[in-house]
Structures are given as C-alpha cells and as structure tokens.
C-alpha positions in Angstrom: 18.4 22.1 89.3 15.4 20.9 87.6 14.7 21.5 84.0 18.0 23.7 83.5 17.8 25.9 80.1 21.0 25.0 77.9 22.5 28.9 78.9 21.5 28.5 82.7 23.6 25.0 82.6 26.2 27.2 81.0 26.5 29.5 83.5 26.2 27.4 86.4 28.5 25.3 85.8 31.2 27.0 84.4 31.2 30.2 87.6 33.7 28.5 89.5 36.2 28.7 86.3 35.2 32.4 85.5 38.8 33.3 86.4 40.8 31.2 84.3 42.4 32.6 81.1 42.7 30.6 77.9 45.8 30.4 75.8 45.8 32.6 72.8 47.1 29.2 70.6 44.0 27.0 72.4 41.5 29.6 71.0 42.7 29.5 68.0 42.4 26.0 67.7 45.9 25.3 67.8 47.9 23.1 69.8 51.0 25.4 71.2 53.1 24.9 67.8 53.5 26.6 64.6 51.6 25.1 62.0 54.4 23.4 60.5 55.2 21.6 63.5 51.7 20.4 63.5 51.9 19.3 60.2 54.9 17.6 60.9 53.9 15.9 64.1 50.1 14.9 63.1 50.9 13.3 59.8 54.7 12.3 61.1 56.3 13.9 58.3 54.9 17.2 56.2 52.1 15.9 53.6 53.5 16.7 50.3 51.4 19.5 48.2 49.5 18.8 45.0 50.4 14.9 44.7 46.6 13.8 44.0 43.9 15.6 41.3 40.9 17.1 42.4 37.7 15.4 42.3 35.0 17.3 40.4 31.7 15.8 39.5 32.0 12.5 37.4 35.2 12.1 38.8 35.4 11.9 42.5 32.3 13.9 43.4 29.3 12.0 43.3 26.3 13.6 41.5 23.6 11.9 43.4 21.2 9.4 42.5 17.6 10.1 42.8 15.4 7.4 44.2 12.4 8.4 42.3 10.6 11.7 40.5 12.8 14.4 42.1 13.0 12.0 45.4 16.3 11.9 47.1 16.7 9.5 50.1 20.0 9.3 51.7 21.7 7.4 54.9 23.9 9.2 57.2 26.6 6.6 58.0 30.4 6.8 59.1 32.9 6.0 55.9 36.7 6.1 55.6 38.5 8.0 52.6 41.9 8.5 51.4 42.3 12.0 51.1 45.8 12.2 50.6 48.4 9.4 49.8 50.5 9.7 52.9 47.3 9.5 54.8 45.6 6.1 56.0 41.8 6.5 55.7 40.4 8.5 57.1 37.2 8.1 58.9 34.3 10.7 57.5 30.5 10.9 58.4 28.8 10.5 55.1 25.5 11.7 53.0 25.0 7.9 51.4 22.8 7.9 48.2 22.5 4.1 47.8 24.3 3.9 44.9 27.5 1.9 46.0 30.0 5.1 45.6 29.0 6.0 49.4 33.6 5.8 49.7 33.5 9.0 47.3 30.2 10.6 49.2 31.9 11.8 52.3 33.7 15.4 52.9 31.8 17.3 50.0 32.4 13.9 47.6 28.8 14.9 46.8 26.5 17.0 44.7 22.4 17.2 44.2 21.9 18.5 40.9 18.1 20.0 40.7 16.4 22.6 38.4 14.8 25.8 39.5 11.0 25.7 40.2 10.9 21.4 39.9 10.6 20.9 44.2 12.4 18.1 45.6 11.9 15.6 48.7 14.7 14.6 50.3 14.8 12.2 53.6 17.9 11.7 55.6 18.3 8.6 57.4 20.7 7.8 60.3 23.0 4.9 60.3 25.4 7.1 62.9 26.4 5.6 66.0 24.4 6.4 69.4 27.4 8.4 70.9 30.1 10.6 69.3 33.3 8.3 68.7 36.8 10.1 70.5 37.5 12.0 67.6 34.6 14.1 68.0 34.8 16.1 71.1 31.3 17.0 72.5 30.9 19.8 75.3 28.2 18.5 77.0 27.4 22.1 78.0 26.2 23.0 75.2 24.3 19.5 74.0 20.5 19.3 74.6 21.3 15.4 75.2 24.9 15.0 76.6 27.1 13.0 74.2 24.1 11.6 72.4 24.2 11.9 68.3 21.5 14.1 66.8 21.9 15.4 63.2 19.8 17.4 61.4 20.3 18.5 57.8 19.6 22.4 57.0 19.4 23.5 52.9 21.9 26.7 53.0 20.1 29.5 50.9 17.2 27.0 50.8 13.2 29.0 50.6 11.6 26.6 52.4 8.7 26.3 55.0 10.2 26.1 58.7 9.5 22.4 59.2 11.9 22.0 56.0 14.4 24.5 57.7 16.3 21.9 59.0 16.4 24.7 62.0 16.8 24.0 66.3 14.4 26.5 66.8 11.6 23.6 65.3 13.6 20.3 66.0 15.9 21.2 68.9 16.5 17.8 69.4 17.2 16.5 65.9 17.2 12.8 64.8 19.0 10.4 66.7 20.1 6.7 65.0 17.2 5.0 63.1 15.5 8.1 62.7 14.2 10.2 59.3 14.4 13.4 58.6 11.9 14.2 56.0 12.1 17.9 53.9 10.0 19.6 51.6 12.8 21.5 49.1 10.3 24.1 46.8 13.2 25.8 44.2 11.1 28.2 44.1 11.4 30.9 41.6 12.5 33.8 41.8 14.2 32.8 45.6 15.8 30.0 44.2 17.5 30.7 40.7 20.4 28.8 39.4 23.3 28.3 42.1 25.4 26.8 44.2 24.0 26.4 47.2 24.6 23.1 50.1 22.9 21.9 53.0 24.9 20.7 56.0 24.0 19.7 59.1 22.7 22.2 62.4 22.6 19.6 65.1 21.7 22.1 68.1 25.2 22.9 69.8 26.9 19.8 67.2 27.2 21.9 64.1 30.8 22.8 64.4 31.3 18.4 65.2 29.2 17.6 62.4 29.9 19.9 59.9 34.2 18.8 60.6 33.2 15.0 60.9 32.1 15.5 57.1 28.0 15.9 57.2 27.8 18.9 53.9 27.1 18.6 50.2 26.7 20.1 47.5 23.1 21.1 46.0 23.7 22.9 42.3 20.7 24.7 40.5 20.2 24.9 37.2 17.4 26.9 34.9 16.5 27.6 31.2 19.1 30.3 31.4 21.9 28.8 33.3 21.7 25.2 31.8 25.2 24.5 33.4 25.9 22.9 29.9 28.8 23.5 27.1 28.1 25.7 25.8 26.5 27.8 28.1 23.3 30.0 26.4 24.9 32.9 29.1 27.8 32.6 27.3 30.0 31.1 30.2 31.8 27.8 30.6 29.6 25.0 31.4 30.1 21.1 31.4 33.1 19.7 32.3 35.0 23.6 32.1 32.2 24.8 35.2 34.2 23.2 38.8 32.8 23.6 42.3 35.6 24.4 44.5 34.4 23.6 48.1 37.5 24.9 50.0 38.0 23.7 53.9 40.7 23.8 56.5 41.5 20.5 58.7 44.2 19.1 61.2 45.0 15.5 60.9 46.0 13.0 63.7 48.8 10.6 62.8 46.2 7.7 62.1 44.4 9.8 59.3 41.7 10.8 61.8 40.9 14.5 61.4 41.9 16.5 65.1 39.5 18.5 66.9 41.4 20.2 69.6 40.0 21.4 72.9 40.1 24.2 75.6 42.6 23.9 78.1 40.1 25.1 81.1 39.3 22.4 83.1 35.7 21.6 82.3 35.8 23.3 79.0 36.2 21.4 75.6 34.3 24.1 73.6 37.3 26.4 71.7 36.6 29.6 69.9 37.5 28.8 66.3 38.8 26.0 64.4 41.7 26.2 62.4 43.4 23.7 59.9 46.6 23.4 59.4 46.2 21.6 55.7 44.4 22.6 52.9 41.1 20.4 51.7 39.5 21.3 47.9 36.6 18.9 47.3 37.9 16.7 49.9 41.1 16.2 48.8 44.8 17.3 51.0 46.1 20.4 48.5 45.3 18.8 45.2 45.6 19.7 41.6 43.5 20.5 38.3 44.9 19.4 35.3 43.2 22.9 32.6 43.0 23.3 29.0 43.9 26.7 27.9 40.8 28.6 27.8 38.0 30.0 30.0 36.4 28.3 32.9 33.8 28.8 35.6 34.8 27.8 39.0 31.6 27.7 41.5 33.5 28.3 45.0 32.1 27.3 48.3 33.9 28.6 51.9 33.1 25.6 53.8 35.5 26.0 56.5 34.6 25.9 60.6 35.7 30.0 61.1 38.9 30.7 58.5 37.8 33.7 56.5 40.0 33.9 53.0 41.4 36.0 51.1 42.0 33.9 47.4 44.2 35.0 44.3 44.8 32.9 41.1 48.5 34.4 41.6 48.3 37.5 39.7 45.4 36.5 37.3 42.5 38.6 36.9 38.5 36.9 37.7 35.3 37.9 36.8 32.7 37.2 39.6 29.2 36.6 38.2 27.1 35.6 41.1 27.3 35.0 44.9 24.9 33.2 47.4 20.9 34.4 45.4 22.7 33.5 42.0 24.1 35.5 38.9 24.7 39.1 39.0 23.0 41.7 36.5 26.8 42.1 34.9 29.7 40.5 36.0 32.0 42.2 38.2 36.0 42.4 37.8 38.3 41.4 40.8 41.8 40.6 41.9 41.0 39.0 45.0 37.6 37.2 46.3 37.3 37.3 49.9 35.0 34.7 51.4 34.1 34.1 54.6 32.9 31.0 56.1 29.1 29.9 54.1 30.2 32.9 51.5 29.9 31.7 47.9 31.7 33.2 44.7 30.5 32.4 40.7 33.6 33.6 39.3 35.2 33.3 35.2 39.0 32.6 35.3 41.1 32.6 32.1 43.5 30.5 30.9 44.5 31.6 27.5 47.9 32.2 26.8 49.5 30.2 29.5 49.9 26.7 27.9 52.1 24.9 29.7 52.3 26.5 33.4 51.0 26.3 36.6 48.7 28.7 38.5 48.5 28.4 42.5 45.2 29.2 44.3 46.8 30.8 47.4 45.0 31.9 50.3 46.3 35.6 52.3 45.2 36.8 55.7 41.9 39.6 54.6 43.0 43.0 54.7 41.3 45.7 57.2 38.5 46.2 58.1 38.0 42.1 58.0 39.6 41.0 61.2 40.3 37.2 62.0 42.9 35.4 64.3 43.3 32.3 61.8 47.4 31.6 61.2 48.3 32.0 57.8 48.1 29.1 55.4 48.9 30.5 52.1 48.7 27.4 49.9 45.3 26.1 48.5 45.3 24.1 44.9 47.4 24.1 42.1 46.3 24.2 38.3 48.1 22.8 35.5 47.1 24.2 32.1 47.7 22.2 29.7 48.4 22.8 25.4 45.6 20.9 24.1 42.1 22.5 23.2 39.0 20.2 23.0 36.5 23.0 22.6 37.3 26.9 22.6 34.9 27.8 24.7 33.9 31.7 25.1 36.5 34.1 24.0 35.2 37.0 26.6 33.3 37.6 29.7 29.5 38.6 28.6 28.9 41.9 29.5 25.7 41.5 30.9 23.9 38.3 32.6 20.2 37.0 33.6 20.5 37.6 36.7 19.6 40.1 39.6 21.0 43.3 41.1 20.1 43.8 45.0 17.9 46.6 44.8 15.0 46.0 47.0 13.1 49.8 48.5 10.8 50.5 51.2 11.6 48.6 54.5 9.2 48.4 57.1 11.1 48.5 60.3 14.4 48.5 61.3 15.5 46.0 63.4 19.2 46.7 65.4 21.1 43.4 66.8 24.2 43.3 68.7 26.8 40.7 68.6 28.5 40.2 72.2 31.5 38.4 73.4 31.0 38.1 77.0 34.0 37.2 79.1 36.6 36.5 76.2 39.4 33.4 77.7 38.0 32.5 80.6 35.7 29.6 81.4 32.7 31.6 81.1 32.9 32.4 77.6 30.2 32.8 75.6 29.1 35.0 72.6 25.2 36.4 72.1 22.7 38.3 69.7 21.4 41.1 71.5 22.6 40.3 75.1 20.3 37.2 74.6 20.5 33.3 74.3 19.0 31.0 72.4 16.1 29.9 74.1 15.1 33.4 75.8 11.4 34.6 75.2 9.8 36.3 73.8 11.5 35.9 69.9 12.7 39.7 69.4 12.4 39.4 65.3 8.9 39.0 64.1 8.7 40.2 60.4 5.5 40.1 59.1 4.9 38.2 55.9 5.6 40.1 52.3 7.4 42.7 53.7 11.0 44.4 53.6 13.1 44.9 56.6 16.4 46.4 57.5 18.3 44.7 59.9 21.4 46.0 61.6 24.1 44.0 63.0 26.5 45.8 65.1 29.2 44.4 66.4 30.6 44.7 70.0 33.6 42.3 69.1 37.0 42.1 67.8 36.4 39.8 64.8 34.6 39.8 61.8 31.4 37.8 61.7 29.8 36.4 58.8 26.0 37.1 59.8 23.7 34.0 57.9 19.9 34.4 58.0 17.5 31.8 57.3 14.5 31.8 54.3 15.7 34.8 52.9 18.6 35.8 50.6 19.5 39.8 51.2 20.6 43.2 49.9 24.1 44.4 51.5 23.3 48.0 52.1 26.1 49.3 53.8 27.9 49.1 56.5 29.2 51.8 59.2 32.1 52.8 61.1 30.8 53.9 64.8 32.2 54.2 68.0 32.5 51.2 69.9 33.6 51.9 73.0 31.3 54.8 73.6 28.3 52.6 72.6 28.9 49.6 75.1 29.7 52.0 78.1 26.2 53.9 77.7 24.0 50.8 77.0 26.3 47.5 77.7 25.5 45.6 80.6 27.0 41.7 82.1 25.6 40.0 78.5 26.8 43.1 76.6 24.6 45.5 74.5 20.8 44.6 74.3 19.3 44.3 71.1 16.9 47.6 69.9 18.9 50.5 70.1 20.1 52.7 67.1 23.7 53.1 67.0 23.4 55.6 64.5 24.6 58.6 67.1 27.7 56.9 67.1 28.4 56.9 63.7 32.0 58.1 63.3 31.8 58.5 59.6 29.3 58.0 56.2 28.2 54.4 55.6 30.4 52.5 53.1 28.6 51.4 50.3 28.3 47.6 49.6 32.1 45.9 47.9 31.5 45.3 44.8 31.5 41.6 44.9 28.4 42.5 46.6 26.2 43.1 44.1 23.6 40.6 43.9 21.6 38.9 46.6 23.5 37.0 49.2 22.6 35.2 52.5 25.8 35.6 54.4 27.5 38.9 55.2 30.7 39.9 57.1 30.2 42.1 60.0 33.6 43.9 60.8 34.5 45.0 63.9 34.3 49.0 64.3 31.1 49.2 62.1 27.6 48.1 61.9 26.7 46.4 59.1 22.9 47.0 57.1 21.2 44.4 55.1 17.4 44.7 53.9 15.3 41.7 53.0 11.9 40.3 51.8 10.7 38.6 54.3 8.1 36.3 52.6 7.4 32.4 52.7 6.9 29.9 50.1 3.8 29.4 48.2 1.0 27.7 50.3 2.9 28.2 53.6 1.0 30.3 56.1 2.8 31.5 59.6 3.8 32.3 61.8 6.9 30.4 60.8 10.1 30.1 63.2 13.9 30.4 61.6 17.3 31.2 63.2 19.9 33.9 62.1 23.2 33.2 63.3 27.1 33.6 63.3 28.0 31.2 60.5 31.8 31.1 62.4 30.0 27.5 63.9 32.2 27.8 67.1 30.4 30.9 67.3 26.9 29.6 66.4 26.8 26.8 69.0 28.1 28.4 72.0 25.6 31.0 71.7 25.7 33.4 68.8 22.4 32.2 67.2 18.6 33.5 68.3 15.4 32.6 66.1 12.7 34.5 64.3 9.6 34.4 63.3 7.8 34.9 60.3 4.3 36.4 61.0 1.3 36.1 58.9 
C-alpha cells in the first residue's frame, strides 16, 4: 500500500478479525471484575473515601503565571503527584507554567484566569518523551505517526481563528518534542463572556491518551459583570465561596500509575469507552470540602473519557446559572444536573441551616432517554459544613442575571448528520459522521460566514452522544423521537446512513423542547438514541479573520472521537 489514508489502514488491516466479538466488560473498559474487585486488586486494598481535601485555586490548583502582558508560555512535561495517600505518585503529563509548582499543575492542578475581550497568547512547549511510555496504550491504527508523541492543545468553547483551533483538520500531525505550539486566544465579546471554559489536548487519534495521561486545564473568564469576586455585583458567591469542580473517572495500577485497559481482539488496543473505577475532583482520589454555612457557587466541569453523570448534593436543591456560552438570563431550579462528558454546569448550592453535617456529591446512572453502558459509581466528594461564618454572603438566588437566553431566528440551511456504529464488537469496529471518515473529501459542512444554521444529529446508535462543535457555542432546539429502524433500512448502507437526508418522515412524535438546564448557549449536546437532536448556530469568525476557515465537530465521548466519530467543517467567506 502506498500512502494509506488513516480509515483505509483501518480497514485493511483489521478484515481478517471482522469476525471476532468483544467482551461486553472489554468495551466498557473494564477488566472482567466488578468494580470493587478492581479497586481492590489495582490499589491492593480499597482506597479509602474522602481522606484528603480538595484543591481549589490557591490551594492545590495552580492559577497560572503569566510570562508577560496577557502572555502565557507553558512546557508540556511528565510529573508525578500524590493523589491519594494510599497511592505512590503517580506519574501525570503536565501543563508547566515555569513557576516551580509544576507538582500541583498536572490532572486539572491548573487554571488560566483571563478577562473577556483582553486576548491572550499562549505557546505550548513540549518536554514529552518521543514515544508513549507502557502506560499509555497507542493503537497504531489510528496514529498518523505510529507510537510517536504529538500533542496539540485545543481551547474548549474557545472563538478563535482555525490556526488557533488547536484542530487535526489544520495540524494533523501536531507537535512532536521540542516543538511550539503558538495560539492566538481573542475573548472575544459577546462569544466569549464570563465562564468556565478549558482547553485540552486533540492529538489526532491520541485524545483519549492525552486527555487520561493528564494534558487539560482550566481557563476561567471573568467580566465587569461577573468579577468572580466577594462579593459578587450579580449577587452570587465569588472569591474563595466560587469552586471549580473538574470531576473525572480513572483506574489505577498497583504502582500509582493510572490503567488504560485494552481490547481483547488480537490486533486491537482501541476500546469503546473508558471507565474509572475511582472518583477524581480537581485531581484528587474522592476528596473533601471543608464549607461554611452559607451560599456558594460551584463551576463544574465533566472531564471524564465517556461517563455521562447524573449529580445530586443528596437531597439538596441547586440553582443552575450558566452552562458552556456563560450565565443564563434567570437562573434555573434543579434537583439533579446531568452532564455529559465536555458539559459544564454554573450552579448556586446552599448551605444554611446545616451547620455541622456532611453533604455527599453522588453520582446515579442518567435516567431515559440518556443511554450509557458506564458501571455505576455512586460516590463523588464529600462536603463538610462547618458552624463558623466569615462573611454572609447572598441570602437568595437573584432572580435574574446578565446573561443570555438561546434565542437565535432565521437559519439558513439545514444541515442533517448521522452518527453510525458500524460493526459493534468485532475487530472492525468503528463509528462515523454521515457514513464518512475523517479525511473523506469534499468537507460536507460549509457554513458561510455570519449566518445561522440548523444542524441535525441523528443518531443510528444505542448510546447517547454528546455532539461538540468547534468556533461556535449553540441554541438546543429540540430534539425528536423517530423511528430508527425504519430509517437505516431505507437509506443505511455498509458505513451506515449517509449524511443529507431529512429524517423528519420518521418522526414518531412532536419534538421535545430543550431541558431546562438548557437554556443558555452551550457547545456540547447529548444526542439520545431514538431521537434526533436540533441545534442552531451563528456561524461567524472572529474579528479580522477572513475564510474559508476549517474546524471539526465531533463525539466528545473521546474513544468515540478518535476512532472515527469526528469530520471537519469549513467556515466560508
């Protein structure tokens, strides 16, 4: 073969395995044990819960340290952390900022604080080793280079010109060791209000590695409304009472090393989804938050490989008052936030009136019509509230805030994209927008520059995806129950359904109008299996940026994304 495309390679190689079935507990990620065995026998006793406090910024996160006027230059290098007292250190791949607290930067130890419409340049240098050590395990089918280490950092939520993306459709190679990675970050306004949003890295066919070895932070917006101080001129918690919560799922090998399990198909290392079997908050094994008694503003991140969650402060009320594209118009009441992977929630939690006792953040399997195979694992932080009161703080959720309501009008074009699981347990397993890989031409999304577009993701599969698209943050129209089965066996075909055609006739009921944690603007969105799911976006680029411009949308489940669920776009002028 000469000059094989990453998909051909795929295909190729794996036809003589086609008939081979993988075990239900490989694809989940799981060696053939309960999870409690697996705690027992990777750590060589259970880890005890909530023995360590969880690092928030100033106190085990690292608020980085510019290295000039809104400059940021950091060194990708391999660390080791404690990250849970029964643990040894373990070894983490590492955003380092220069200023000597590089031990604390690793596994979300870190946060870039900017302000909305000041622009910042980053550069990422790597320090990485030239080949992926054994706890990484590469499939080689899916690598542009083989085993090689290319990283490539990618601003989630960032409004950015493409060669700032941090995207494989512009640098499908990445930056190997010694290289820089230079970016352009605008905070533009309105795209880019005050947030939580993170970058991470997208190494073509290496996210899931990356992103599990440790390479994602933090990257907090603030503006003249949000100041993110105490108090807060919103009239929300701010300084030291406003907490990321950056929640991920991990296995651990008895030497402190995280585990990355592979396929049992001989050939295959690639698995469908990762799951954890322990509990990580801010990069720490189940820890715990020591409270005062009063109102506080937790900012939480889903950073995990594919878990989707389903979070309760035990029977506590929250307020959610912003998601991915900032603060809602009004804040929105809930007993349970339900995040999947990339998914952020801005929610108010109150404390009052329980001096002296501790509140679990649990985790539940989602109810219908979000469907995932993770295994349950219930347990997530602990918080201690205290009796003492430093400061008050707000005595009641505001009922209205600076934000924005998704409301955009008059799309365009519609745009209908499939998502396809094609030969499910078996060696050639792959997934696919539109019956289409990567690297096929032409690009099938073309939006033209300043205008509004409906895009509809249908899915062919039995999961829920969360669906992340680049540049833009979106409206949540709707989504649609339809019939499935009827669908694929008029139009479906050996890569499933092509992109392009309306499933609308197959509608088996009224759309469902967006949850209401919904609201605002986001830039990921579950697609559940049985409907087809409608978002609507602006699909403009930054100021002074011409196109066309190229971007990906993808499967944020990054098992999903590298093996093949991803296809660019193009931003036209």
């Amino acid at each position: 073969m000469t000059d094989p495309t990453r998909r051909r390679f795929l295909r190729y190689g794996m036809a003589a395995g086609a008939a081979l079935t993988l075990p239900g507990a490989a694809r989940l990620g799981l060696p053939r044990a309960s999870a409690s065995q697996i705690a027992s026998t990777l750590t060589g006793r259970p880890l005890t819960k909530y023995r360590e406090r969880l690092p928030v910024p100033g106190k085990g996160i690292v608020v980085a340290t510019p290295s000039g006027t809104n400059r940021y230059a950091f060194t990708l290098r391999e660390i080791a952390r404690k990250l849970h007292p029964d643990l040894p250190p373990t070894p983490i791949w590492a955003y380092d900022d220069g200023s000597g607290l590089a031990g604390q930067a690793g596994s979300f130890g870190m946060v870039v604080a900017g302000q909305s419409g000041t622009p910042l340049n980053l550069s990422f240098t790597s320090h990485l080793p030239e080949t992926y050590p054994d706890w990484i395990p590469v499939d080689t089918r899916l690598t542009p280079l083989g085993r090689q280490v290319r990283t490539m950092a990618h601003l989630h939520g960032g409004f950015v010109a493409a060669d700032s993306d941090g995207n494989p459709a512009v640098t499908p190679n990445g930056f190997g060791p010694g290289e820089t990675q230079h970016v352009h970050y605008t905070n533009q306004l309105p795209q880019m209000p005050a947030s939580l949003r993170w970058f991470h890295d997208h190494g073509f066919g290496t996210t899931r590695l990356d992103v599990f070895a440790g390479l994602a932070a933090g990257y907090l917006l603030h503006d003249r409304y949000d100041t993110g101080t105490e108090p807060n001129p919103i009239g929300v918690p701010g300084g030291a009472y406003d907490i990321p919560l950056v929640i991920q799922d991990r296995q651990f090998r008895a030497d402190g090393k995280f585990l990355y399990p592979v396929s049992t198909i001989p050939g295959v290392v690639w698995i469908g989804e990762y799951f954890g079997d322990h509990m990580l908050v801010n990069g720490k094994v189940w820890p715990f938050l020591d409270v005062e008694p009063r109102m506080y503003r937790f900012r939480i991140l889903n950073g995990c490989n594919a878990r989707i969650m389903s979070l309760h402060f035990d029977r506590l009320p929250l307020w959610q008052i912003g998601a991915e594209g900032g603060l809602f118009d009004r804040p929105v009441r809930l007993q349970r936030l339900v995040l999947a992977p990339a998914e952020r929630a801005d929610i108010l939690v109150d404390f009052r009136g329980l001096d002296g006792r501790s509140v679990n953040l649990a985790n539940s399997t989602p109810a219908p019509p979000v469907s995932t195979p993770a295994p349950p694992l219930p347990a997530v932080m602990q918080i201690r509230v205290g009796t003492h009161l430093t400061q008050p703080g707000p005595k009641s959720v505001p009922p209205s805030l600076p934000g924005r309501r998704a409301d955009l009008h008059h799309p365009v074009r519609t745009r209908f994209i499939t998502l396809n699981e094609v030969a499910p347990d078996t060696a050639a397993w792959t997934l696919n927008l539109s019956g289409l890989d990567f690297e096929a031409t032409p690009v099938t999304e073309t939006p033209k520059d300043g205008t509004v577009e409906d895009w509809v993701y249908i899915n062919m599969t039995p999961d829920t995806h969360p669906m992340h698209v680049h540049l833009v943050t979106f409206q949540v129209v709707g989504r649609t129950p339809f019939n499935v089965a009827a669908y694929q066996a008029k139009y479906g075909g050996p890569d499933g359904v092509p992109g392009g055609i309306d499933p609308t006739p197959f509608a088996t009921g009224p759309m469902e109008p967006p949850t209401p944690d919904e609201r605002g603007f986001k830039d990921t969105t579950k697609v559940n299996p049985g409907y087809f799911a409608t978002i609507r976006a602006k699909f403009e680029l930054p100021a002074g940026v011409t196109g066309p411009q190229s971007y990906v949308h993808h499967c944020h489940i990054v098992e999903h994304e590298d093996n093949d669920m991803m296809r660019p776009f193009t931003v036209t002028a």
